[in-house]
Each structure stands twice: as C-alpha cells, then as structure tokens.
C-alpha positions in Angstrom: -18.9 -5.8 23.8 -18.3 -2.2 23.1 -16.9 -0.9 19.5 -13.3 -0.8 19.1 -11.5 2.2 17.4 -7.9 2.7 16.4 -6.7 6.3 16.5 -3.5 6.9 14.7 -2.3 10.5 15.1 1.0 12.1 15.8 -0.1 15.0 18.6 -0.6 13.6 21.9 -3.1 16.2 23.0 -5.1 15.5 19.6 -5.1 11.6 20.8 -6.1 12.5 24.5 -9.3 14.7 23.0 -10.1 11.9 20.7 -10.1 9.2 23.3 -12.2 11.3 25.9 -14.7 11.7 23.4 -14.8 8.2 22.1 -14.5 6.8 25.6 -17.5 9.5 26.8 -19.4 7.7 23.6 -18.7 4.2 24.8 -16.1 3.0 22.7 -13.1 1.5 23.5 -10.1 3.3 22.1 -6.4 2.3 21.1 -4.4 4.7 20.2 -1.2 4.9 17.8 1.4 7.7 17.3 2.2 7.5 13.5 1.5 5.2 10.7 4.1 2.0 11.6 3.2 2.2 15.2 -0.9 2.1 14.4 0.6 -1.4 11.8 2.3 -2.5 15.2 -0.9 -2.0 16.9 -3.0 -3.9 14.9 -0.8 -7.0 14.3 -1.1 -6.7 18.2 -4.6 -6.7 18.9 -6.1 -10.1 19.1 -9.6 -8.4 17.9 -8.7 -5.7 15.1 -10.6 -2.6 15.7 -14.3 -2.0 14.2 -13.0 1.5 13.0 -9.9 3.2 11.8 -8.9 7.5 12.9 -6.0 8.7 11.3 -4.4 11.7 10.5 -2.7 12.2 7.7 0.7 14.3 8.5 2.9 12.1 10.7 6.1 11.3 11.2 8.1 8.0 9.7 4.6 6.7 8.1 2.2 9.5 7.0 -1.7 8.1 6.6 -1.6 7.6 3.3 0.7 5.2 3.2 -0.9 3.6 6.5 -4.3 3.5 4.7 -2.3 1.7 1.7 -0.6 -0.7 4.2 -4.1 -1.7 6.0 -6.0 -1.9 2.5 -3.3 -4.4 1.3 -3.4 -6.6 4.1 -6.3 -9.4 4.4 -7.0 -9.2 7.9 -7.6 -5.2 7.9 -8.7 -4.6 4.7 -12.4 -4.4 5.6 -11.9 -1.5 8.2 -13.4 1.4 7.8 -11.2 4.6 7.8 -11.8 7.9 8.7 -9.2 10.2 7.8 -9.0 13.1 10.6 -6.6 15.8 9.6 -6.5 20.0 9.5 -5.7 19.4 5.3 -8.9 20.1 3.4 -7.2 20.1 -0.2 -9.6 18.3 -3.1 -6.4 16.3 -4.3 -5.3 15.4 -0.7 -8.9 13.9 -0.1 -9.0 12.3 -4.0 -5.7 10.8 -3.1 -6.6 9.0 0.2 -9.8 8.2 -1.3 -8.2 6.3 -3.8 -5.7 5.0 -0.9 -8.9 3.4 0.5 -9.9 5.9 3.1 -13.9 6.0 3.8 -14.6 9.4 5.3 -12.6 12.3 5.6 -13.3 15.2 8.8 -11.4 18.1 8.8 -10.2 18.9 12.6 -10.7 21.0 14.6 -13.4 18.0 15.1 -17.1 18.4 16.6 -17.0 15.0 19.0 -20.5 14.6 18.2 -19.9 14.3 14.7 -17.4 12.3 15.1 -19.1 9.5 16.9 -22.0 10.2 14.1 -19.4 9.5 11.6 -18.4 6.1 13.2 -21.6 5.2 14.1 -22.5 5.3 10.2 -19.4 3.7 9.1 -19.4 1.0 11.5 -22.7 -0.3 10.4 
C-alpha cells in the first residue's frame, strides 16, 4: 500500500503541480481547497493520510487554524504537517510551529525535496 498525502491549498494549479509530483513519487494524493474542505476530507477518508501539505493563505479556514483543528482532534493528531506556503516570515513559521506544524517549505517548491521532506517525516 502506497503513502497517502493530504494536500490542502487554495490554487488549483499549485494542487495539480503537487499531485504530479507526489503521484510521479508514488504516493497517493487527496487533495483539499482550503482549511474546512481538507477537515471534510479527512472525516471522509476511511484511512487518514500518512502526511499532511498545506498552505497557509486560504480562504474561509487559513492553515493555521487547520493545523489547530487537526492537532486537537484524536484521530489526526499524530499527522505529520508540512506547511507549504510563499510566506517565509520567522513569526509566521514560530506561530504554526506552535500550531503543531512539523516542517515548513517555502514554494516555489523543488519536487524532490519535497518527497525528501515527506519521506523523512513519514518515518
């Protein structure tokens, strides 16, 4: 069975390039548009996902408040999450550190260091 990861991000064209690479590495990929759709997803999946994407700035539910929401629920809260966004502020990374957030890649994203990245988180 292949690794499952979740990606959470607003742009559909950021969410394409992420599941061709993930896919290209072997993962299986689900894909969510904003924080309370990626919460939708996962109450969905029978199997929750091995690893967490998100990006930060999104519409109704940013990712800090989705990494707050999967922290504080049982079934998720072991995830790792890797926080993919174009922010590379010290206080936006402290905060979703402190949100529970694992890793933290600033886009535009190498694919290969990206599936490094979950590779070591997932292990």
């Amino acid at each position: 069975m292949s690794l499952t990861v979740l990606t959470v991000d607003d742009s559909r064209t950021m969410r394409e390039m992420l599941r061709l690479a993930l896919c290209d590495a072997g993962y299986r990929v689900v894909q969510a548009e904003d924080g309370l759709h990626g919460l939708e997803v996962l109450a969905a999946e029978s199997d929750a996902p091995q690893v967490i994407v998100t990006d930060i700035n999104m519409p109704r539910m940013d990712g800090f408040g989705f990494i707050e929401e999967v922290r504080s629920d049982q079934r998720w809260r072991g995830i790792p999450i890797l926080v993919l966004t174009t922010e590379s502020d010290a206080e936006k990374k402290s905060r979703a550190r402190n949100a529970g957030a694992t890793g933290w890649i600033v886009k535009p994203f190498n694919p290969v260091k990206l599936v490094d990245a979950i590779r070591r988180v997932a292990a």
